[in-house]
C-alpha positions as CSV (number, residue, x, y, z in Angstrom):
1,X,25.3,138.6,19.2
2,X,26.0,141.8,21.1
3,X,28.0,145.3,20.3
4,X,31.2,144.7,22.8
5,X,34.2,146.2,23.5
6,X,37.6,144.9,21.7
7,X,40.0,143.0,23.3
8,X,43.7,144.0,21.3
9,X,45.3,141.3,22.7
10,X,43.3,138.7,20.7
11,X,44.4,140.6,16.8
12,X,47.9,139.6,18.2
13,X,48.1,135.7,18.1
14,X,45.4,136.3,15.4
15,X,47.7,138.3,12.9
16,X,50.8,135.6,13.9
17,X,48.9,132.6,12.9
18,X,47.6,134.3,9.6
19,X,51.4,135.5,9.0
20,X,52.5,132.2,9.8
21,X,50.6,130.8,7.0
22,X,51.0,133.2,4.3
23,X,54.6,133.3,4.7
24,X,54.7,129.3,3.8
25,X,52.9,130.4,0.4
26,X,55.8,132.7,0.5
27,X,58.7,130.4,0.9
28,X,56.9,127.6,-1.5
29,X,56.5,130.2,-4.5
30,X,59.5,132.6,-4.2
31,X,60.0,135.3,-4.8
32,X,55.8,134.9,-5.8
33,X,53.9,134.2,-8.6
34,X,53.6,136.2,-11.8
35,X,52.0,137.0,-15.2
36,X,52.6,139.0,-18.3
37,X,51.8,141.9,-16.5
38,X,54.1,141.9,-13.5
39,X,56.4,141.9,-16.5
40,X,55.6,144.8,-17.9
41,X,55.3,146.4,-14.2
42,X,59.0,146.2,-14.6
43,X,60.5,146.0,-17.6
44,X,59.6,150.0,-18.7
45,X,61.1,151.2,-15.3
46,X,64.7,149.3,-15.8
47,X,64.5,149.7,-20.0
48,X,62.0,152.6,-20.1
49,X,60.5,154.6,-21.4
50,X,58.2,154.6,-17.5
51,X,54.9,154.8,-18.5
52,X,52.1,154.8,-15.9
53,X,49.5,152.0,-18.4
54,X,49.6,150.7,-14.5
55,X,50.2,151.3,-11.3
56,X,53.2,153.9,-10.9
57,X,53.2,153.3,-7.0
58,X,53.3,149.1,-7.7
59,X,55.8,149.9,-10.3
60,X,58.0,151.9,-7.9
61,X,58.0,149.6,-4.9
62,X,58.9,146.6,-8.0
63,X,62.0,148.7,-9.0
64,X,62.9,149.8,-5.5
65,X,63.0,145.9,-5.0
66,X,65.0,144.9,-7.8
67,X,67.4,147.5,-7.6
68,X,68.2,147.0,-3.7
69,X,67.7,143.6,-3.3
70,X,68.3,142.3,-6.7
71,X,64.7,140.1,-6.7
72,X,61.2,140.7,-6.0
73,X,60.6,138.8,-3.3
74,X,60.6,141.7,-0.5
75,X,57.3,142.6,-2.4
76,X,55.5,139.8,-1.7
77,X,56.7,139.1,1.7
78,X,55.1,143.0,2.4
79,X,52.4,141.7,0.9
80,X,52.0,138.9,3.3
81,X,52.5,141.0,6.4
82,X,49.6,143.5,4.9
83,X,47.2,141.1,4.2
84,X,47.5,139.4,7.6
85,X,47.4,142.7,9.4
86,X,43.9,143.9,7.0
87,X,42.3,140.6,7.5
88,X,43.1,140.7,11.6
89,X,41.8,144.1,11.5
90,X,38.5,143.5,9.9
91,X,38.0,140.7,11.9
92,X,38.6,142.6,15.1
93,X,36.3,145.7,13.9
94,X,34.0,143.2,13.0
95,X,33.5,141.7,16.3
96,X,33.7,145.4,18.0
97,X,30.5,145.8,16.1
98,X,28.7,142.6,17.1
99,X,29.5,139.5,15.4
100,X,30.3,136.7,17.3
101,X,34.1,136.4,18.6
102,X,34.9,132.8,18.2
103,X,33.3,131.7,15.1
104,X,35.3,135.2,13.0
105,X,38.2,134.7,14.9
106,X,38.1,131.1,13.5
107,X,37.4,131.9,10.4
108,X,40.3,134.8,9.9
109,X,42.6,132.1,10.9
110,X,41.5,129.5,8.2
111,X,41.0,131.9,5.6
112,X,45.4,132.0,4.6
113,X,45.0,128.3,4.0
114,X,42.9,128.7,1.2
115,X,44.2,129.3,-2.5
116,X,42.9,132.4,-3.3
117,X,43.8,134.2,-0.1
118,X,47.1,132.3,0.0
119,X,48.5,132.2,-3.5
120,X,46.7,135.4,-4.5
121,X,48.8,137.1,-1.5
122,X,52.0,136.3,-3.0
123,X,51.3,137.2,-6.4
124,X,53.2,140.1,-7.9
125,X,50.3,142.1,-9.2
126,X,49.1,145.4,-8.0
127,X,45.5,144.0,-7.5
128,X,47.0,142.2,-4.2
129,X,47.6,145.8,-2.1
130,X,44.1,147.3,-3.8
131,X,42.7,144.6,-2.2
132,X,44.4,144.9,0.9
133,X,43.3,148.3,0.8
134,X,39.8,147.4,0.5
135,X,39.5,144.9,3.1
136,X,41.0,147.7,5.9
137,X,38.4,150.2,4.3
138,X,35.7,147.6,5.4
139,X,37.2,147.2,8.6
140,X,37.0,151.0,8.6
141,X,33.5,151.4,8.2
142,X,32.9,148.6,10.8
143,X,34.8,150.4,13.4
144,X,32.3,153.4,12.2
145,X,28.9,151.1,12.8
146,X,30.6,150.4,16.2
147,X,30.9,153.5,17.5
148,X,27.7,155.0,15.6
149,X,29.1,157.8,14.7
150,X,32.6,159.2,11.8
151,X,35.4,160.0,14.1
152,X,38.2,162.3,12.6
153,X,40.7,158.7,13.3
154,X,38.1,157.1,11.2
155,X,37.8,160.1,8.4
156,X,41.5,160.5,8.1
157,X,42.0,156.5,7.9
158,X,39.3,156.2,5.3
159,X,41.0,159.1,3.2
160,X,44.3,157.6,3.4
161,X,43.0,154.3,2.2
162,X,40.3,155.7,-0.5
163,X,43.9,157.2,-1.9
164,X,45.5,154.0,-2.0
165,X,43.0,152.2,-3.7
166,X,43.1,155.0,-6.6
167,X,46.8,155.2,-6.9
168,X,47.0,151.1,-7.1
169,X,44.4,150.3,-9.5
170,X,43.5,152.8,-12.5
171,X,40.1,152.8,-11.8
172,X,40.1,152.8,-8.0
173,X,39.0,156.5,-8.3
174,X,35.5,155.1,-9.8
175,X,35.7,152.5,-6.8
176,X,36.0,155.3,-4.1
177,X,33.2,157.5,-5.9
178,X,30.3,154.8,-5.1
179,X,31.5,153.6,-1.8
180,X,31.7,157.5,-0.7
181,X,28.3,158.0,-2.0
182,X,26.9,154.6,-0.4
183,X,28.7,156.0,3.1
184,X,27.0,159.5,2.8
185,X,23.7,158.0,2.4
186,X,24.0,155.7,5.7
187,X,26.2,158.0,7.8
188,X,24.9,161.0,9.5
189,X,27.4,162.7,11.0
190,X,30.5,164.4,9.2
191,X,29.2,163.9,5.6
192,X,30.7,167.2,3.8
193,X,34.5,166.1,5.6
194,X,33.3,162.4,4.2
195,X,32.7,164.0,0.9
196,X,35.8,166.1,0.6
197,X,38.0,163.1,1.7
198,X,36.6,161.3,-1.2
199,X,36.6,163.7,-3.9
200,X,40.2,164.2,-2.6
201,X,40.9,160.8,-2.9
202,X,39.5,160.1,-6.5
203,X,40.8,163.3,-7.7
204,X,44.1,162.8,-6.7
205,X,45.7,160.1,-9.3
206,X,43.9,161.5,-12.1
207,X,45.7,164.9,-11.0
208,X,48.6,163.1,-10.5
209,X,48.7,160.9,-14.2
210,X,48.4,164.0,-16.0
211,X,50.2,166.8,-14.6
212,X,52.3,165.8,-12.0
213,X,54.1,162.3,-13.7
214,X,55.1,163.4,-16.9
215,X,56.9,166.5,-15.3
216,X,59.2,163.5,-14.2
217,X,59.2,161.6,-17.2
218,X,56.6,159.0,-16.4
219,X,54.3,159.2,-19.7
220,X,50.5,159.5,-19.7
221,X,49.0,155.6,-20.2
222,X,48.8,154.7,-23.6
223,X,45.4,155.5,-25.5
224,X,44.9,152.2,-26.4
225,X,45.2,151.2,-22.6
226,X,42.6,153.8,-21.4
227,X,39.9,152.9,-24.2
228,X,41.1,149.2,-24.9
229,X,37.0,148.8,-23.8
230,X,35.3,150.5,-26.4
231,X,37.5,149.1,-28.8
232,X,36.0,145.5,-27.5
233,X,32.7,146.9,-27.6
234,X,33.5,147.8,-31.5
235,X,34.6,144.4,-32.5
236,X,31.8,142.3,-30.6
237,X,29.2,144.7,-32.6
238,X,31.0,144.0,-35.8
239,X,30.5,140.5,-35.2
240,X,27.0,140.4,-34.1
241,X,25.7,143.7,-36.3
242,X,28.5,144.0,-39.2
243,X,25.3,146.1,-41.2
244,X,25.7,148.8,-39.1
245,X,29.4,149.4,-40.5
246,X,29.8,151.7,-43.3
247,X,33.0,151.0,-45.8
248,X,34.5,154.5,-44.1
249,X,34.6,152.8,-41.0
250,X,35.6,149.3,-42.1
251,X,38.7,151.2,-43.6
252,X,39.2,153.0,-40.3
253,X,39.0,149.7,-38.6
254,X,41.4,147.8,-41.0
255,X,44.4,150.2,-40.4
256,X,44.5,149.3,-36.8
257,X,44.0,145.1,-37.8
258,X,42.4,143.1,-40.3
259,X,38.6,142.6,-40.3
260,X,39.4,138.8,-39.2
261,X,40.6,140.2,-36.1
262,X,38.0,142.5,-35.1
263,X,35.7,139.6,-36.2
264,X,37.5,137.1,-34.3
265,X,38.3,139.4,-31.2
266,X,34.0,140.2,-31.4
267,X,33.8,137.9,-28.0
268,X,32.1,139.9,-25.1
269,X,33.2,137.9,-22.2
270,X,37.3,139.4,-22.9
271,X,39.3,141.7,-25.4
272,X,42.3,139.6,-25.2
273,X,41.3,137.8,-28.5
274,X,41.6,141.6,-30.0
275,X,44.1,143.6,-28.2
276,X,46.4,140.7,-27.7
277,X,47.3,139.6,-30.7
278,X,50.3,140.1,-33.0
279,X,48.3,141.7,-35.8
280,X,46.4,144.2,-33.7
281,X,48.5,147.6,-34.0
282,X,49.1,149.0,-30.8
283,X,50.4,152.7,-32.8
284,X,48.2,152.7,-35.0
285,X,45.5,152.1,-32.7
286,X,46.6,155.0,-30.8
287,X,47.0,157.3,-33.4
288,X,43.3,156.6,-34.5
289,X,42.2,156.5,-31.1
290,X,39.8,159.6,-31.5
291,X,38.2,158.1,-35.0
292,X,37.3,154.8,-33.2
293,X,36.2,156.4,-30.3
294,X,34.0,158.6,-32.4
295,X,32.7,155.1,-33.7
296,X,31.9,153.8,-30.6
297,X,29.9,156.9,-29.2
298,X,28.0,156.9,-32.7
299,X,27.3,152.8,-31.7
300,X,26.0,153.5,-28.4
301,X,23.5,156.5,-29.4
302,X,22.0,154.2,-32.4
303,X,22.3,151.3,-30.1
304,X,22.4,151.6,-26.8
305,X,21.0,148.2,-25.8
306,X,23.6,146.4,-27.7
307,X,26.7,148.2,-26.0
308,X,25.2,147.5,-22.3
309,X,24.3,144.0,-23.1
310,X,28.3,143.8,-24.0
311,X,29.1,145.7,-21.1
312,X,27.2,143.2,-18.6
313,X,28.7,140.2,-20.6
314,X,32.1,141.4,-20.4
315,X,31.5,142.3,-16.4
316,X,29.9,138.5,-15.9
317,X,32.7,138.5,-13.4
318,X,31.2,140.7,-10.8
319,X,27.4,139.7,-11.3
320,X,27.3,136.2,-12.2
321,X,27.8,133.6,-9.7
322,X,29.0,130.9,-12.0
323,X,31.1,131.0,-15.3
324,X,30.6,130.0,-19.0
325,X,32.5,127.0,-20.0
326,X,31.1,127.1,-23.3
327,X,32.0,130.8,-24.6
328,X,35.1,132.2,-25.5
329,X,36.8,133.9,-22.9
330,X,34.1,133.3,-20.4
331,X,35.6,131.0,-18.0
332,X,37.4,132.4,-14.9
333,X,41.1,133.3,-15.5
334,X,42.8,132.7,-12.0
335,X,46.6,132.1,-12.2
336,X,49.2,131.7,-14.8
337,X,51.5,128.9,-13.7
338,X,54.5,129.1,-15.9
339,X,58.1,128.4,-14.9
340,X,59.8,131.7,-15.6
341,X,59.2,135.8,-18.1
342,X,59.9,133.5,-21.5
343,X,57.2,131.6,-21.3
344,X,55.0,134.6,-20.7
345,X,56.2,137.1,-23.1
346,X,58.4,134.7,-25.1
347,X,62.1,136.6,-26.2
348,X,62.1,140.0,-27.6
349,X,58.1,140.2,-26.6
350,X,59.1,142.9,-24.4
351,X,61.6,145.9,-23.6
352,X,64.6,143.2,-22.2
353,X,67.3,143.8,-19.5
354,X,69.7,142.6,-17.1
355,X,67.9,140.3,-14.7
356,X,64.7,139.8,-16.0
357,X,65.5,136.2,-14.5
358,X,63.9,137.5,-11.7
359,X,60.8,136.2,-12.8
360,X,61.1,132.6,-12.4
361,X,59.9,130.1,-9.6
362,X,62.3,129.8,-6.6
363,X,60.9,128.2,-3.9
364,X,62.8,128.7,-0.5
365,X,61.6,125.2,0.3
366,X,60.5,122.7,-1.6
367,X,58.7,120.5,0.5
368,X,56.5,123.6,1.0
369,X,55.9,123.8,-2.5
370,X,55.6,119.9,-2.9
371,X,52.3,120.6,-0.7
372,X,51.6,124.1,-2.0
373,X,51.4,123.5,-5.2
374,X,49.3,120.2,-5.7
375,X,46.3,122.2,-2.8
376,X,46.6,124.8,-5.5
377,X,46.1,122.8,-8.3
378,X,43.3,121.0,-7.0
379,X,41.7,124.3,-6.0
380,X,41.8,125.7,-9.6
381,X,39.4,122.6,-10.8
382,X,36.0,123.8,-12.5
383,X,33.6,123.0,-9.8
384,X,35.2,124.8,-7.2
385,X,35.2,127.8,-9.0
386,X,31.6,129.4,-8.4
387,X,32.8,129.2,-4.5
388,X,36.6,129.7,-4.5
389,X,36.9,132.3,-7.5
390,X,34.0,134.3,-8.2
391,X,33.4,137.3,-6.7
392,X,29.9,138.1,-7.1
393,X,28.6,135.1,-5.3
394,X,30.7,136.9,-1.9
395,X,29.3,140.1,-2.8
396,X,25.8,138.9,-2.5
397,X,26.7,137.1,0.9
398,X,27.9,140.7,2.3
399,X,24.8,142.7,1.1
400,X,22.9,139.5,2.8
401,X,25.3,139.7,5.8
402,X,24.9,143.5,6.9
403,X,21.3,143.7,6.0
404,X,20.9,141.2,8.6
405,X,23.0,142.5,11.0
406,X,21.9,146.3,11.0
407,X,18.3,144.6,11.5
408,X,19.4,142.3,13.9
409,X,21.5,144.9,16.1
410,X,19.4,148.1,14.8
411,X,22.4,149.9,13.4
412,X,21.8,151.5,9.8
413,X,25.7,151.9,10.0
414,X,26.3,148.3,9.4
415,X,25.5,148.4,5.7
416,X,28.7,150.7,5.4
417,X,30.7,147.4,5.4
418,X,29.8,146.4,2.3
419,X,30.2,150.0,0.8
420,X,33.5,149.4,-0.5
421,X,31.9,146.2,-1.7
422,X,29.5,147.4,-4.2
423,X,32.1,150.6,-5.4
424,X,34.3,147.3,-7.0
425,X,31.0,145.7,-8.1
426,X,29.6,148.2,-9.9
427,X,32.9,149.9,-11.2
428,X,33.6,146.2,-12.6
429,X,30.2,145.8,-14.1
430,X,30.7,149.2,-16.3
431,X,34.1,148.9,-17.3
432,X,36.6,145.9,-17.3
433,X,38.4,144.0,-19.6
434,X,38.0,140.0,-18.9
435,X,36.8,137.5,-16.8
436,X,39.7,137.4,-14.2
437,X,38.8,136.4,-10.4
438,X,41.6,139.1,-9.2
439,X,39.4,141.8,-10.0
440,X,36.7,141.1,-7.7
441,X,39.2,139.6,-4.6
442,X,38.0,141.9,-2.1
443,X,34.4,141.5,-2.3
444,X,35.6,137.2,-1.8
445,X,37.4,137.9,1.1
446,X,35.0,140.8,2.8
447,X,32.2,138.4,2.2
448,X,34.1,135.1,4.0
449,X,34.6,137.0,6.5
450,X,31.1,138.3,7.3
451,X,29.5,134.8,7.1
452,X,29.6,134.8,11.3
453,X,27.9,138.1,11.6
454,X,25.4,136.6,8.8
455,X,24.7,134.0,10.4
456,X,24.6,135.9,13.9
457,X,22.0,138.2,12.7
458,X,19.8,135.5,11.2
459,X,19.8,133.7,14.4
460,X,19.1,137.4,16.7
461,X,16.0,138.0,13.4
462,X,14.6,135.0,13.7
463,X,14.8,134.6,17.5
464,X,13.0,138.2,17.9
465,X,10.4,136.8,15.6
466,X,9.8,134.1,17.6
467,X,9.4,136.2,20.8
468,X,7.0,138.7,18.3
469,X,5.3,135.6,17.9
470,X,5.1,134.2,21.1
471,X,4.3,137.5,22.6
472,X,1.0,138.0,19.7
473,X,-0.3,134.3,20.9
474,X,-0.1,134.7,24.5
475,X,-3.5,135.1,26.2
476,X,-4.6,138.6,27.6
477,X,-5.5,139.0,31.1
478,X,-9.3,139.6,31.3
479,X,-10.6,142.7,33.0
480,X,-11.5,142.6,37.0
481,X,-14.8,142.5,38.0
482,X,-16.3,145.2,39.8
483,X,-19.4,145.7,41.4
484,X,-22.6,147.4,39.4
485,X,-22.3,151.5,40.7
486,X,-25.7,151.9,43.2
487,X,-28.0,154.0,41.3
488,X,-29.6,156.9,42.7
489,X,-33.0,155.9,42.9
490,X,-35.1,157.7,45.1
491,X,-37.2,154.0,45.9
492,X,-34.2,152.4,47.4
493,X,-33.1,152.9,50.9
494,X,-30.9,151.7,52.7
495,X,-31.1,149.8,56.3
496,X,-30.0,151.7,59.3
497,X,-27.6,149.2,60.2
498,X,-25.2,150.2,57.6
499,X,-22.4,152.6,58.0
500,X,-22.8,155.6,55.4
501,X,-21.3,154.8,51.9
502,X,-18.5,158.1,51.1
503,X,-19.3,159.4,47.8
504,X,-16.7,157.8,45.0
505,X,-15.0,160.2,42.2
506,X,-15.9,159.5,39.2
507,X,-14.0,156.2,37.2
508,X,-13.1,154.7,40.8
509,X,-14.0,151.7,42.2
510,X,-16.2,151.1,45.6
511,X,-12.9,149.2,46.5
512,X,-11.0,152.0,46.1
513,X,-13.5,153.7,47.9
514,X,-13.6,151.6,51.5
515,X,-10.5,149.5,51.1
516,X,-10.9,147.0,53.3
517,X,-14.5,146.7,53.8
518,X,-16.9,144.8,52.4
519,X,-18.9,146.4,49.5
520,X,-22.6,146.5,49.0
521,X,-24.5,145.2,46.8
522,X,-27.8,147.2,45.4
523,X,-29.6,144.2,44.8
524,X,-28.5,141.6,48.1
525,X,-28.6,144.1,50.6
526,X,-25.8,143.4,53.6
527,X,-24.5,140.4,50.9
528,X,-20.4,140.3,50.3
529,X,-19.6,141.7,46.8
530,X,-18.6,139.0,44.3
531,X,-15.1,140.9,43.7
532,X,-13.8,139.9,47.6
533,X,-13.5,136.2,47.9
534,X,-14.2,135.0,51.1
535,X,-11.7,132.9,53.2
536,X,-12.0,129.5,51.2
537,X,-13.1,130.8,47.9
538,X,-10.5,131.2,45.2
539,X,-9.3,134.8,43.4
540,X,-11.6,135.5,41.0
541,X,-9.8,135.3,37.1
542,X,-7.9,138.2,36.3
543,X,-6.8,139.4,39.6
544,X,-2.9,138.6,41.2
545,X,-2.1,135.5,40.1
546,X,-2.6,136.2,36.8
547,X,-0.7,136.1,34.0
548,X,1.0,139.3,33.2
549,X,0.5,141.6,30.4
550,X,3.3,141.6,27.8
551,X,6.1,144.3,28.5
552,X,5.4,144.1,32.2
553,X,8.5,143.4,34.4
554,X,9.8,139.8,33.9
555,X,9.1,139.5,30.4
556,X,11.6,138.6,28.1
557,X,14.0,141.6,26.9
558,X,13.6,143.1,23.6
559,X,16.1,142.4,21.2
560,X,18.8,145.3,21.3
561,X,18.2,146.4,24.8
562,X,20.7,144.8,26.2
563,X,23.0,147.2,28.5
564,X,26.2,146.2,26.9
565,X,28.0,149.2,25.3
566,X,27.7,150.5,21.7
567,X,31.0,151.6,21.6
568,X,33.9,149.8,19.7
């Protein structure tokens, strides 16, 4: 596993084959599957009033769709055609960097086939371009570790992308925050541009939701919407720790829903039981918004250990590997296979109009979907979940992957990949509302696809450990003998027949002195020194022959020395 240059012409029968794939999940679930939410996406834009609870930009391209085309289904055939071209890409930067061609060039082409990457792709929910986003950010920063270095292409493309995460997904701004901050601790070059790209980036929607919208009619999100959390966090301590609850704030409570239903929405694994339900008032909790957050804040002073312990239940999703069959809400919501909007929202649920029949199943082939849909069946069984649809089993594999590979090809600028990574991990630890597989996506399909360079740098570690090891139990080459120096004693004298001995500098040898002729010996006068092996002897130990010292020429190269470019 060397850094190499790319080779284009492989992303091109690479990003067919991918788009060949997703575009049979296409035609076997037109226009694409759907849940209450993609109803709502559209519904406010066509009835109104347009509020931006979600994604304005998703909403937009929704209405632009329905309005020019009369369906949805132009939305999830984009969606296709990103998802192939981000997972070609980050397969390509990834193998610019190092990791080994065919085995991620493999594994890019498989990865369509599998539910979440194929039926997740044609899904119409705004998570699907946030994490098409995110996987092209990671190929980003592995174009970065390539080239060692943040080139203004690279700056500009990450700035671009940080914005689109933030403008697709509410809290995309607190996902761009911690991967900018992870970046300017690895990177070295370019961090103030790196840091203004990013505060840019997760400035800009906030700036955008509550100055620049409503000047065009779309309302700020709903207070409920923005501190839907806290409200959670209220009801599971009323549950657990009703004491702490004076009567003022039971009354408080009990104009937004009855006490049953703060009691039976106290569940910290979701707040659907709360939020969800027809008795929880939506405008009344909005006009009490303020007093309940007021309650919250005075919870988390008093008890602080109790509101992160809900916080970590309720974020299971992104830190725990497997889910809880046993508690409410804490099983792993993937996909809500329902025919058409009614069975969602059921009639009058929601703001109706004129061809909200949109949202029902229309495969453009139904062969397709006779195989389609059975594969994704199967896949949503309970023992495939830990590996198919949890997210923070993937995000551990990528931490694993790029530690191994910076070590493996000595690049610090490696661990960048998984930047991106732990911004969604953390930001869906602190603050999310249920245990649903689409909000850690990214880190799944970022973490699939650095299993070859994981694998690549455990073999390089562990090959340079054997060499280390090999190299620490070879034997050293003992010293050469030389001759004891003739001491200057006035007793000894020596015979006339021998030629004059030149005086030797001081840490030379008597060889060095006379090369070539025999040496003397102080005690065997006219004898032939022990270091020059006559004509049938053998070479003394330690002389030519020898085995060599490690590092000397013909030893085996250490790892990362390799001539082959760093560039990408």
């Amino acid at each position: 596993m060397g850094t190499a240059k790319p080779r284009p012409w492989v992303a091109i029968p690479t990003f067919l084959i991918v788009q060949a794939v997703l575009a049979c999940w296409w035609a076997a679930f037109y226009p694409g599957l759907f849940s209450r939410d993609s109803v709502l996406y559209l519904s406010h834009t066509v009835v109104g009033p347009w509020v931006s609870d979600h994604s304005v930009l998703y909403d937009a391209l929704l209405s632009l769709s329905f309005t020019k085309t009369g369906d949805l289904g132009a939305v999830t055939f984009a969606q296709t055609t990103a998802m192939a071209a981000a997972l070609t890409y980050l397969a390509q930067s990834l193998k610019a960097l190092g990791a080994p061609r065919l085995p991620t060039t493999l594994v890019a082409m498989l990865m369509p086939l599998a539910p979440p990457v194929g039926a997740f792709s044609v899904t119409l929910w705004k998570d699907v371009p946030f994490t098409i986003c995110a996987i092209a950010v990671a190929g980003v920063c592995a174009r970065i570790a390539a080239r060692r270095a943040v080139t203004v292409p690279t700056l500009v493309g990450l700035g671009l992308l940080f914005t689109a995460l933030g403008l697709f997904r509410a809290n995309g701004f607190l996902v761009v925050g911690v991967a900018v901050l992870a970046l300017l601790v690895i990177v070295r070059t370019m961090r103030v541009r790196l840091l203004l790209a990013g505060t840019f980036a997760a400035a800009l929607p906030l700036v955008l939701t509550n100055f620049v919208f409503p000047q065009f009619g779309i309302m700020a999100p709903a207070k409920t919407y923005v501190y839907h959390t806290a409200f959670g966090d209220i009801a599971v301590a009323y549950r657990d720790r009703p004491e702490l609850f004076t009567e003022q704030d039971k009354a408080l409570m009990a104009t937004v829903a009855p006490l049953t239903r703060w009691w039976d929405g106290g569940t910290c694994y979701t707040i659907n039981p709360l939020i969800w339900r027809g008795d929880f008032s939506w405008p009344q909790a909005d006009a009490h918004a303020s007093e309940l957050l007021d309650l919250w804040k005075r919870l988390l002073v008093s008890e602080p250990r109790m509101i992160i312990e809900t916080r970590l239940c309720r974020g299971a999703i992104a830190w725990r590997p497997v889910q809880d069959e046993f508690a409410i809400g804490g099983m792993t919501y993937r996909f809500s296979r329902r025919p058409n909007a009614d069975t969602y929202v059921g009639p009058n649920k929601v703001p109706d109009f004129p061809g909200r029949w949109v949202f029902s199943l229309r495969p453009k082939s139904w062969e397709l979907n006779q195989v389609a849909d059975p594969w994704l069946t199967g896949a949503l069984a309970p023992q495939y979940d830990w590996v198919l649809w949890r997210g923070a089993l993937w995000a551990y594999v990528s931490y694993l992957a790029v530690a191994l590979g910076a070590l493996a090809l000595r690049n610090r600028y490696v661990l960048g990949v998984a930047a991106v990574v732990a911004g969604q991990q953390l930001t869906v630890l602190a603050n999310i509302s249920a245990q649903d597989f689409r909000y850690m996506a990214s880190p799944i399909f970022v973490g699939v696809l650095l299993v070859p360079l994981l694998v690549g740098g455990a073999g390089r570690v562990v090959v340079a450990s054997v060499r280390g090891v090999g190299r620490a139990l070879r034997p050293k080459p003992r010293a050469p003998l030389t001759p004891p120096a003739l001491a200057p004693d006035a007793t000894d004298t020596v015979p006339d027949a021998l030629p004059a001995i030149a005086p030797v500098a001081d840490g030379a040898s008597a060889d060095e002195a006379l090369p070539g002729e025999p040496t003397v010996n102080a005690s065997t006068p006219n004898a032939p020194s022990p270091a020059t092996p006559g004509p049938d002897e053998p070479e003394t130990p330690g002389e030519s022959g020898g085995p060599e010292a490690p590092g000397e020429s013909g030893g085996p190269e250490a790892p990362g020395e390799s001539g082959a470019s760093g560039r990408g």
